[in-house]
C-alpha positions as CSV (number, residue, x, y, z in Angstrom):
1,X,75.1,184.0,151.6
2,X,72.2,186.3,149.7
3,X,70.6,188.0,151.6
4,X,67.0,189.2,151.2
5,X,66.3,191.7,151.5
6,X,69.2,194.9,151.7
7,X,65.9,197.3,151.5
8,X,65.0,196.6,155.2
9,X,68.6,197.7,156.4
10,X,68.4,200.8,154.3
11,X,64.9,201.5,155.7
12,X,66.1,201.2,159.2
13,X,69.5,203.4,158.4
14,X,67.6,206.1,156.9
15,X,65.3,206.3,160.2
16,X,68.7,206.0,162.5
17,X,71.4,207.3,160.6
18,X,73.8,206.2,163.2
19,X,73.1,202.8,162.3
20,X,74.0,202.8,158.9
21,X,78.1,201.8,159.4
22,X,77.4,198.8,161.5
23,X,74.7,197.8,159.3
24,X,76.7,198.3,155.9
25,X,79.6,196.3,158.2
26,X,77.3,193.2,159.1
27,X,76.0,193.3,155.7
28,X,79.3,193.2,153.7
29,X,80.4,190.2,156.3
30,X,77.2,188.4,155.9
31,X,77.2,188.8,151.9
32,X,81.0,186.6,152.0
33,X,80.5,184.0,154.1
34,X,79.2,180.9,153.9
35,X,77.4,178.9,156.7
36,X,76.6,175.4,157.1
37,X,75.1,175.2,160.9
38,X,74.5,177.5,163.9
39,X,78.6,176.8,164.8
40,X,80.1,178.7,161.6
41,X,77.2,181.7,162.1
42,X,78.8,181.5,165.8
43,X,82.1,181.9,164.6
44,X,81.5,185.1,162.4
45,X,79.1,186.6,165.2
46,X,79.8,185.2,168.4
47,X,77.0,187.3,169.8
48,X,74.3,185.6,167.7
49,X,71.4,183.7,169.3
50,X,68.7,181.6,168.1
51,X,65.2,182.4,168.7
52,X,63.3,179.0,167.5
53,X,63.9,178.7,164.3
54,X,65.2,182.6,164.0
55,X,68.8,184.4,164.1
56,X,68.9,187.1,166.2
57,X,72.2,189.1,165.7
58,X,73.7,191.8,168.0
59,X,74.9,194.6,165.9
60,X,76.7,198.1,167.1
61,X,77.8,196.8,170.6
62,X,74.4,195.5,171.2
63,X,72.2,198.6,170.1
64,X,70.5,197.2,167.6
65,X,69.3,194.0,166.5
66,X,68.3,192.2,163.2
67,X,66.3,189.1,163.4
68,X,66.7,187.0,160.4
69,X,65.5,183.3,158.9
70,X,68.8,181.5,157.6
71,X,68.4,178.5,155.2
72,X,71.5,176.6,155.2
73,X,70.8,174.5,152.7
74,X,69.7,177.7,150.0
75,X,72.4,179.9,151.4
76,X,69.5,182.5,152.2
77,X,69.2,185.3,154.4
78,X,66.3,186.6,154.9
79,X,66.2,190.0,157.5
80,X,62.6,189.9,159.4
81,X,63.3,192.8,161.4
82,X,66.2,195.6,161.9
83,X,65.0,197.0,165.7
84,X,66.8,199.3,168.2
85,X,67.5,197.3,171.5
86,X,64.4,199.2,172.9
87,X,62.3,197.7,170.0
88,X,63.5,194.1,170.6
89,X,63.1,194.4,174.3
90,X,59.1,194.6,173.5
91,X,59.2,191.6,172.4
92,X,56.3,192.5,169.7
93,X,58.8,190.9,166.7
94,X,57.3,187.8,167.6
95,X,54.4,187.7,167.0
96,X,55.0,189.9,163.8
97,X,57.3,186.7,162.5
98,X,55.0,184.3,163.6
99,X,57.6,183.2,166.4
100,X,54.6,182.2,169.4
């Protein structure tokens, strides 16, 4: 997959250093595979939940999430939002990507 854009997960890892290893991990993974439906993003990330028409992926036991748009058929990844849990738990994502 190509994923757009790396600059958010740096961005994030510079603010929470302790995120950067999980990040760089999910990133790596992501960058190799190559999804067709919801099922094959399932078996990669068995944490992974959809949001409408948004990914939302558990990273670092759950302490951090990145919500992301996935195009299948473009083999695109595009990262809306890197958030601690607290962040997500707001719920203000959603209206930032347009998601209500």
């Amino acid at each position: 997959m190509h994923i757009i854009s790396k600059k958010r997960l740096r961005e994030f890892w510079s603010e929470f250093p302790e995120s950067e290893l999980a990040l760089r991990a999910w990133y790596r993974t992501v960058k190799h595979v190559h999804w067709k439906k919801f099922a094959d993003i399932r078996n990669t990330f068995n944490s992974v939940d959809v949001y409408r028409r948004f990914h939302v992926f558990n990273v670092s036991g759950n302490r951090y999430r990145i919500i992301a748009a996935i195009h299948f058929n473009t083999q695109r990844v595009f990262i809306l939002h890197v958030l601690t849990h607290e962040e997500y738990d707001t719920d203000r994502w959603k209206a930032d990507c347009e998601c209500d």
